[in-house]
N, C-alpha and C positions, 0 to 999 in steps of 0.2 A: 466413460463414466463422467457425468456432468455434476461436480458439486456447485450449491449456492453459496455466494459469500457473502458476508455481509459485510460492505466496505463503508470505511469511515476517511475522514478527512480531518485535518486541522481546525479547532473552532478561531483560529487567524485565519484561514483563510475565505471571509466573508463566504458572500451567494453570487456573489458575479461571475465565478466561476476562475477563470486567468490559469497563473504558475502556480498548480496542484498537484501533489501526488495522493493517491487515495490505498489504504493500505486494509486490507482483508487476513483474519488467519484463522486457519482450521487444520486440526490434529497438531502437528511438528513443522508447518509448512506456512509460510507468510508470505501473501503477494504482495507485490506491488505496481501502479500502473497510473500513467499520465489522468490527470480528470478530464483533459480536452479529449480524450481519446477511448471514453469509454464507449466497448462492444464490441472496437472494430483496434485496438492499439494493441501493441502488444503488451504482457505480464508480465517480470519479473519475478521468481520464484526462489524462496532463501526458505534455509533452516531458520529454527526460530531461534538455536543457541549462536549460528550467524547473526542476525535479523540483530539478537541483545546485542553482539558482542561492536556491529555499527552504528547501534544508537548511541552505546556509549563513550564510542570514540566522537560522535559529531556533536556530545553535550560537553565534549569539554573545551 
């Protein structure tokens, strides 16, 4: 099964591309994956009640 994601980026981190991570979510499930390395890098794959639970810990 092939789903589409629609991945985003930080609006910091310009267009020049560099140190990116690009983050996608669909259903319960949030990827995550290098931007130098998209098509061919590997994913990351987190719950999304994970996913909240390390946003919150890196905002503080």
């Amino acid at each position: 099964m092939s789903i589409d994601l629609e991945w985003v980026k930080s609006s910091y981190s310009g267009t020049s591309g560099g140190d990116c991570v690009e983050v996608a979510a669909h259903r319960n499930t949030v990827y995550v994956r290098d931007s130098k390395a998209v098509g061919n890098g590997p994913v990351l794959r987190v719950g999304r009640d994970q996913w909240a639970a390390f946003v919150a810990l890196a905002a503080r």
